[in-house]
C-alpha positions in Angstrom: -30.3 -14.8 13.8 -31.7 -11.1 13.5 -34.0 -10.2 15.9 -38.0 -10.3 14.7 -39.3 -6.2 14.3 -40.3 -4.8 17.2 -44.3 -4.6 17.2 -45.6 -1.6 19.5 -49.0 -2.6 21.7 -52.3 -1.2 20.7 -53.1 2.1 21.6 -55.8 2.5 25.0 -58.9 5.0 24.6 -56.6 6.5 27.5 -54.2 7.8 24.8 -56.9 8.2 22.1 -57.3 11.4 20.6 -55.9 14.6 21.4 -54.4 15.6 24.9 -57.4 15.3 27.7 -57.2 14.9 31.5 -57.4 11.3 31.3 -53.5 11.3 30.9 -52.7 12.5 34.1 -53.3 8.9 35.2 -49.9 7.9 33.9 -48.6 10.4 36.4 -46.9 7.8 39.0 -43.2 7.0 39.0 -42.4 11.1 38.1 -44.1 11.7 41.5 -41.5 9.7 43.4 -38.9 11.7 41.3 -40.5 14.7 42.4 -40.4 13.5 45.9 -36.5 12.5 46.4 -35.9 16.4 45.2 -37.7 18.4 46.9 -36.7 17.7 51.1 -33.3 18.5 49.7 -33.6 21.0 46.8 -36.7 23.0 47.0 -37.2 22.8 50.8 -33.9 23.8 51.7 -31.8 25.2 48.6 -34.4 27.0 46.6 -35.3 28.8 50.2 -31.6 29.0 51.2 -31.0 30.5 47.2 -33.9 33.6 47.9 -31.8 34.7 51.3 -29.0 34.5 49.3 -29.6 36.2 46.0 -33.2 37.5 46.7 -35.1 37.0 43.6 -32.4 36.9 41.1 -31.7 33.6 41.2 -35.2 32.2 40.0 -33.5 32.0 36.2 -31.9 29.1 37.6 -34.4 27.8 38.7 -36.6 28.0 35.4 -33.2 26.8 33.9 -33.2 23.8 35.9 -36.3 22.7 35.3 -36.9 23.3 31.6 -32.9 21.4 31.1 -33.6 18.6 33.3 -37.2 18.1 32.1 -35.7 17.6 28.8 -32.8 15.1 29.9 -35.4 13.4 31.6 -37.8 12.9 29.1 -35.6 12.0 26.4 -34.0 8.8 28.3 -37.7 7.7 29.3 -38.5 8.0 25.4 -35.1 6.2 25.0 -36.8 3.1 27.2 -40.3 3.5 25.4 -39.1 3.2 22.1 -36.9 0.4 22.5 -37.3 -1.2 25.6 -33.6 -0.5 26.9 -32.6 1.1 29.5 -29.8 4.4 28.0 -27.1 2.7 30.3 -27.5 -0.8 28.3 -26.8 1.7 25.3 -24.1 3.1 26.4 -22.6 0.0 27.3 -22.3 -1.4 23.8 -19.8 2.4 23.6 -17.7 1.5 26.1 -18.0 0.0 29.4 -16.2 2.8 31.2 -19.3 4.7 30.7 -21.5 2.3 33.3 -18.6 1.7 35.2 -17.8 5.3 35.7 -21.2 6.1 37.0 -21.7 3.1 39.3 -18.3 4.6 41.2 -19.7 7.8 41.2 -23.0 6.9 42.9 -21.7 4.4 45.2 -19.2 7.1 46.3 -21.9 10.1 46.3 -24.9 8.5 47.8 -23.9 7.7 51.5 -23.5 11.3 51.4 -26.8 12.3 49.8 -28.7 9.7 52.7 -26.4 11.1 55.2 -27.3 14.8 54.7 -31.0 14.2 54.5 -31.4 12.0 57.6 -29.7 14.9 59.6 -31.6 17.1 58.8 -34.9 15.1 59.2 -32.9 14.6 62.6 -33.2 18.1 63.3 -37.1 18.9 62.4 -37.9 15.9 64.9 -36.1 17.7 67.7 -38.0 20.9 67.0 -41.0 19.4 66.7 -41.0 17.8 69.8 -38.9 20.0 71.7 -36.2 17.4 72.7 -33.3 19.3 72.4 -32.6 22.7 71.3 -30.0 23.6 68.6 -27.6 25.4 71.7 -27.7 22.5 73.6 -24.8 20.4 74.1 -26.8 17.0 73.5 -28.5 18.4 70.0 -26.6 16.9 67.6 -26.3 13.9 69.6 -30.3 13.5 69.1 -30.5 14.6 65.9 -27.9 11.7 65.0 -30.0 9.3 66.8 -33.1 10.7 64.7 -31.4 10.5 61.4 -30.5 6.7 62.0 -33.8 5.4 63.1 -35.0 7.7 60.1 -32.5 5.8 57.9 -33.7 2.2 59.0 -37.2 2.5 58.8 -36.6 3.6 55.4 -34.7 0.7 54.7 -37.4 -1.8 56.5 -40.1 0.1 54.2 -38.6 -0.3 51.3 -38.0 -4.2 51.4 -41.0 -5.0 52.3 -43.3 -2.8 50.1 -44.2 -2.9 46.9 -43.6 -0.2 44.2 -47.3 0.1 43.6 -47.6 1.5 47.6 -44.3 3.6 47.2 -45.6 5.5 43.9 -49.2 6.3 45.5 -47.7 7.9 48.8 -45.0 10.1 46.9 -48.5 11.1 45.2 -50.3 12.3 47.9 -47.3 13.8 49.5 -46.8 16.1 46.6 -49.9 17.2 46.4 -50.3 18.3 50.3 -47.0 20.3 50.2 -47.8 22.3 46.9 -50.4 23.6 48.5 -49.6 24.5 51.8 -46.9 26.2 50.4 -48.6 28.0 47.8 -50.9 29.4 50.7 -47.7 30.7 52.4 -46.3 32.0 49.1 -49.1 34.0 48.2 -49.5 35.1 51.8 -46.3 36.7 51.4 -47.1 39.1 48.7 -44.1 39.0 47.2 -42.9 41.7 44.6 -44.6 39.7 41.3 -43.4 42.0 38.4 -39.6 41.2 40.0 -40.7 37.7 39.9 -41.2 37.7 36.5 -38.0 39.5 35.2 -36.2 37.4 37.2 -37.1 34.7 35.8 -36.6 35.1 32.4 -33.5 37.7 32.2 -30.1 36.0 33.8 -27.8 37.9 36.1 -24.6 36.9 37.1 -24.5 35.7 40.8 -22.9 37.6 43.4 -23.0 38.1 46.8 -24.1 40.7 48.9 -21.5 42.7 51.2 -23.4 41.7 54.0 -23.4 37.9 53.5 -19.3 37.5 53.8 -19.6 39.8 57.0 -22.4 37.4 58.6 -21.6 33.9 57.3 -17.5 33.8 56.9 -17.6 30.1 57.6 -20.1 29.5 54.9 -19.1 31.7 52.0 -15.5 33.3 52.0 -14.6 30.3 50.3 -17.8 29.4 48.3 -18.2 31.5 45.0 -21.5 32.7 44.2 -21.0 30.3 40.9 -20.3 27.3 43.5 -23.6 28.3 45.2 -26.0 29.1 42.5 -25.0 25.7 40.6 -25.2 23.6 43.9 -29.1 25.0 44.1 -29.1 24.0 40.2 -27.8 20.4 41.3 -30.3 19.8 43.8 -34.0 21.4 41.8 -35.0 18.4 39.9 -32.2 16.1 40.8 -29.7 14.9 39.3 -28.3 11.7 37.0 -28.5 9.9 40.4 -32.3 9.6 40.5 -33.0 9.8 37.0 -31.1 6.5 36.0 -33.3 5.2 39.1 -36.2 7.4 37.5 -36.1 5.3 33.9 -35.1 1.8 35.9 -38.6 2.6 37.5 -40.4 3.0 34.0 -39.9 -0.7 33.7 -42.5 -1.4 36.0 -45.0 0.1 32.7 -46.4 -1.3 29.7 -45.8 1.6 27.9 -44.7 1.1 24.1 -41.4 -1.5 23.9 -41.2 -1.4 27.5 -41.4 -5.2 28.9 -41.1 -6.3 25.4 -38.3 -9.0 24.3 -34.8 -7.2 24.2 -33.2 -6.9 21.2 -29.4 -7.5 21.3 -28.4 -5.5 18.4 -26.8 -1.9 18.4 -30.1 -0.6 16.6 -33.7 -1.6 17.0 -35.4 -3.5 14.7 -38.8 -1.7 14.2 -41.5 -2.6 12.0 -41.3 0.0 9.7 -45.2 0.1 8.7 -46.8 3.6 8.9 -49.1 1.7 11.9 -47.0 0.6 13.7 -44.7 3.9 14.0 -47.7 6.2 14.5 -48.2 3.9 17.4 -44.8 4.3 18.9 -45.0 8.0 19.0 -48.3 8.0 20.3 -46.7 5.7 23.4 -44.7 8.3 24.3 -47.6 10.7 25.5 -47.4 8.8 28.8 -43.6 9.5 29.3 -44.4 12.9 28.4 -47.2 13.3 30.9 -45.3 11.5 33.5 -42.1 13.6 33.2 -44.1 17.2 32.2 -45.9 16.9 35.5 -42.7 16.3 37.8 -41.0 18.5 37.1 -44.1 21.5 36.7 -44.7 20.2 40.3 -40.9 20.7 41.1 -41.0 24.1 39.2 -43.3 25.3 41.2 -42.6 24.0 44.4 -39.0 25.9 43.6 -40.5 28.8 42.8 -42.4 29.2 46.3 -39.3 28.2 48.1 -37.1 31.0 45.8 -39.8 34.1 46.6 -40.1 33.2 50.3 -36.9 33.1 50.9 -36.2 36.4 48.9 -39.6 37.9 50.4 -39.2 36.9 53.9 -35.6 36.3 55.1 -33.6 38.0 52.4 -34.4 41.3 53.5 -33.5 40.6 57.6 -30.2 39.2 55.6 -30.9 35.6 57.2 -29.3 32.7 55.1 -30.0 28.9 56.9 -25.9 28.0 56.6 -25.2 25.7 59.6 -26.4 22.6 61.5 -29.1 23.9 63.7 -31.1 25.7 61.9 -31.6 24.8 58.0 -35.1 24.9 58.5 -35.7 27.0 61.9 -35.8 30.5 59.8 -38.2 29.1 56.7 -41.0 28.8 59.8 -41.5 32.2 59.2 -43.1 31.4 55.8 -46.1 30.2 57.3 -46.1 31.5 60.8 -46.6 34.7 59.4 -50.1 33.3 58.5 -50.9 32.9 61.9 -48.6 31.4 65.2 -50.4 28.3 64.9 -49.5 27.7 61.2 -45.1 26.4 63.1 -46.8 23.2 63.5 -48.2 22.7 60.0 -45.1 24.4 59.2 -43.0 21.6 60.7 -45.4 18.9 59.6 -44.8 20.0 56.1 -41.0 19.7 56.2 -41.3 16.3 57.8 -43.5 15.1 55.0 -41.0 16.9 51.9 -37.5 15.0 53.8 -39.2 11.7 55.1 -41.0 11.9 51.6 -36.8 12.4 50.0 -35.5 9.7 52.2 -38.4 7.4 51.4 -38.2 7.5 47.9 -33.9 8.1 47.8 -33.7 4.4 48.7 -35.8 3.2 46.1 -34.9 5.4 43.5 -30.7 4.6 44.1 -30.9 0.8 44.2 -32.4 1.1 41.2 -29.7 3.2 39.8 -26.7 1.1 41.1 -28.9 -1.8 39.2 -28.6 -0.1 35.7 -25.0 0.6 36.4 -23.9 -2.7 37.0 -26.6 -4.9 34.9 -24.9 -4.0 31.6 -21.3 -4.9 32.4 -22.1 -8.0 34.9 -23.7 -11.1 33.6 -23.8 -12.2 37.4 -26.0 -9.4 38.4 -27.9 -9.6 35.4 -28.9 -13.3 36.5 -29.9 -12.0 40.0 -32.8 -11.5 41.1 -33.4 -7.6 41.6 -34.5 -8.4 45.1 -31.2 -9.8 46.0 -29.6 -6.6 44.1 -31.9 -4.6 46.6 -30.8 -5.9 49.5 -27.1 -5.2 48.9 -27.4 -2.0 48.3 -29.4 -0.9 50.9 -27.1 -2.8 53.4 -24.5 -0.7 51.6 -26.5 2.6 51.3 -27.4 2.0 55.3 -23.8 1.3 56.9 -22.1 4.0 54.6 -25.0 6.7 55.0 -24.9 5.8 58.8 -21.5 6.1 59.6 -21.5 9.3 57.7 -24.1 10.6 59.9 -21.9 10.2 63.2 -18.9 11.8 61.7 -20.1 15.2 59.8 -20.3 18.2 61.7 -21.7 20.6 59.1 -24.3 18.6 56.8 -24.2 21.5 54.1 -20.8 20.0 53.3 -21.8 16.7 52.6 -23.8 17.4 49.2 -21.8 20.2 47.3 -19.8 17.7 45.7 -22.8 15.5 44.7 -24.6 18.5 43.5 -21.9 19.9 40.7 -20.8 16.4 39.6 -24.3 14.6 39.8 -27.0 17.5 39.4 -25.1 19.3 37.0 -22.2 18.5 35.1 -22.9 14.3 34.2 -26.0 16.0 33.2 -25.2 18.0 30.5 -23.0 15.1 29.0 -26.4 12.9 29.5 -27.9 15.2 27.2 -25.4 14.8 24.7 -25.3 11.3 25.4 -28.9 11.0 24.4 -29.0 12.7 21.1 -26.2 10.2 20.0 -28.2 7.0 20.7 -31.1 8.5 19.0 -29.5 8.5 15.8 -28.0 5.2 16.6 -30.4 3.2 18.0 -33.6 4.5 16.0 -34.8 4.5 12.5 -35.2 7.8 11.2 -39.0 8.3 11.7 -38.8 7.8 15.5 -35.7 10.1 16.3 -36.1 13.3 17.8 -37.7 16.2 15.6 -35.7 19.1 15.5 -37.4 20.9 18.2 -36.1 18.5 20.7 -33.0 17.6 18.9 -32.1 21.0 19.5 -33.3 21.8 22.9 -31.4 18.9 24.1 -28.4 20.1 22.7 -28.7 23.8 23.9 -29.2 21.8 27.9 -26.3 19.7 27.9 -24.4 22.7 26.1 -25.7 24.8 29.5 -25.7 22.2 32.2 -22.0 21.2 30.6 -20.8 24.9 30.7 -22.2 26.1 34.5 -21.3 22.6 36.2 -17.9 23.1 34.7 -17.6 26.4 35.7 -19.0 25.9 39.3 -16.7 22.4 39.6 -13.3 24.5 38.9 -14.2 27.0 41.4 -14.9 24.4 44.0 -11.6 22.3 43.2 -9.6 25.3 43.4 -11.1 27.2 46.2 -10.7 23.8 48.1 -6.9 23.4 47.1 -6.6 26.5 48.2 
């Protein structure tokens, strides 16, 4: 029996009439997305990318943002439209697809966890001065740190709500981008250079100092391996964002929530209504992923023109355990002494933010992975899908933590495969379900159709790039 047309909800006086600030209410789960990037990519890449390359990296940066913004949106418009999550879509293809992913995550995320609870690890011995990064019982503490970190994480999120989890991530945001959009402007950076350099690309490369200070680090890390690893991490990566769209079920928006259909295509009521109804839904998608990733652009930004302004020319690069974050203080100690402690509360809040939202976001993910392909888990409850995979997420990203020495390491594979490269194909993968799945009035317009070519084409072309040079430089 065909399923009955798909019947989109009325329209709120929220989403009435043109574009107004009544909008930004819909802003909600794109703030937790916000928040699992930035401890990890904006924090500490974007910062570590400005010592690096000074200001000539921020193209990537504006890159990142505009290509993932676009990936992003165009799955949560997939789930809007038709109620499915782009996995369950991708599943009628082939299974490997689903499959493929759920390997990659569980095999990527223990050390995602692992590297962010270290380095939380590490700001809690700074900040209250329990060990310093020369003594012989540092990374002891900061392992002890990273695990309690990890478990309360765990604790929080099984016993809170998603509700709670989406207004904290909120507020979180919104205290670090200002505090360090004080220190940015403080630090009255070169702005014409900031512009240029965001909009006209140079090829990476590496200062003749940078090898002669940081062998370990960088004799065999290409400048391609780096600049796409801070790429990987601005914005995230197909990790969070199949976690991102899971979370979009918790809306009303459009199809969401509505009676899955079980054909390839959706069966939409075809009426003029109806239609101009379904595009009008996705205005909250659109506000929901514009706003994440303007916060994440920005946020990047700061991070970038520090780190260029401020530690770039002393030719200071954080590259080992001990002091990711001890050399960004100078961002807002140069306000004033007194400004380390905000300093170091402000990092606390961007990785405990990350770690907070990480769990959340990744047993979503492993859900949608395993939900199309396993009627078994599809008749589970999601709390029970939860808990496994937090007890897997815990013991794996645990155990990690007690046997890395250098945390940087842990994440350069995630970042190529998962920030960038699976990215790109996402892209692709999402203008082929749009002419599948949708009739032709609700497909993408041009416009998008080809910007969401022209990311995956991008995202496709630097991950690969940056993935050869890391297989081979590690084989060799």
């Amino acid at each position: 029996m065909p399923d009955a047309p798909l019947q989109y909800p009325e329209i709120p006086d929220t989403l009435s009439g043109g574009l107004n600030w009544r909008m930004l209410r819909y802003f909600g789960a794109g703030a937790i997305l916000a928040s699992v990037t930035i401890g990890s990519g904006e924090t500490l890449m974007a910062s570590r990318g400005g010592s690096v390359f000074g200001y000539s990296v921020l193209w990537a940066v504006l890159l990142a943002s505009i290509a993932k913004a676009i990936q992003v949106y165009t799955a949560a418009r997939h789930i809007t439209l038709t109620g499915r999550h782009p996995l369950e879509d991708w599943a009628r293809i082939t299974r490997v697809i689903p499959w493929f992913l759920l390997i990659l995550c569980l095999w990527c995320f223990p050390f995602l966890l692992s590297f962010l609870a270290l380095v939380l690890g590490e700001i809690i011995n700074e900040m209250f001065h329990i060990a310093a990064p020369t003594d012989l019982n540092f990374r002891l503490w900061t392992r002890i740190w990273a695990t309690a970190a990890a478990l309360l994480a765990i604790t929080l999120t099984l016993i809170q709500g998603y509700g709670v989890m989406e207004k904290v991530q909120t507020t979180v945001i919104g205290l670090l981008l200002l505090s360090i959009g004080a220190a940015c402007l403080a630090s009255n950076p070169d702005w014409l250079t900031v512009v240029e350099s965001l909009f006209v690309p140079t090829a990476p490369q590496y200062g003749s100092w940078l090898i002669e200070k940081y062998p370990d680090a960088f004799a065999n890390r290409t400048p391609w391996v780096e600049i796409t690893a801070i790429i990987g991490f601005i914005g995230g990566g197909t990790y969070d964002y199949l976690g991102y769209v899971s979370c979009l079920r918790e809306k009303s928006w459009g199809a969401i929530g509505s009676e899955a259909q079980t054909g390839n295509s959706v069966n939409i009521g075809s009426d003029s209504d109806n239609i101009k109804r379904g595009l009008t839904w996705l205005r909250p998608a659109c506000v929901d992923v514009s706003v994440s990733f303007v916060c994440v652009f920005v946020f990047s930004v700061c991070f970038v023109v520090l780190g260029a302004s401020v530690l770039h020319p002393q030719q200071i690069v954080p590259a080992k355990s001990g002091e990711l974050l001890t050399h960004q203080a100078q961002f807002l100690t140069q306000l004033h002494p007194a400004f380390l402690h905000l300093y170091r509360i402000g990092v606390f809040m961007a990785f405990w933010g990350t770690i907070y939202g990480a769990y959340e976001i990744y047993w979503r993910t492993v859900y949608e992975c395993v939900r199309p392909v396993s009627e078994r888990v599809r008749q589970m409850s999601a709390k029970c899908v939860k808990l496994y995979v937090l007890i897997y997420c815990g013991i794996a990203g645990i155990a990690l933590t007690w046997l890395t020495q250098n945390p940087i390491e842990l994440i350069t594979f995630p970042s190529l495969v998962g920030g960038v490269l699976t990215c790109g194909l996402w892209c692709f993968g999402m203008v082929w379900l749009d002419r599948k799945t949708l009739p032709q009035p609700l497909r993408m317009k041009p416009p998008l159709l080809m910007a969401t070519l022209l990311s995956g084409f991008m995202l496709s072309a630097i991950g690969g790039k940056a993935f050869y040079d890391f297989v081979t430089s590690f084989a060799g």
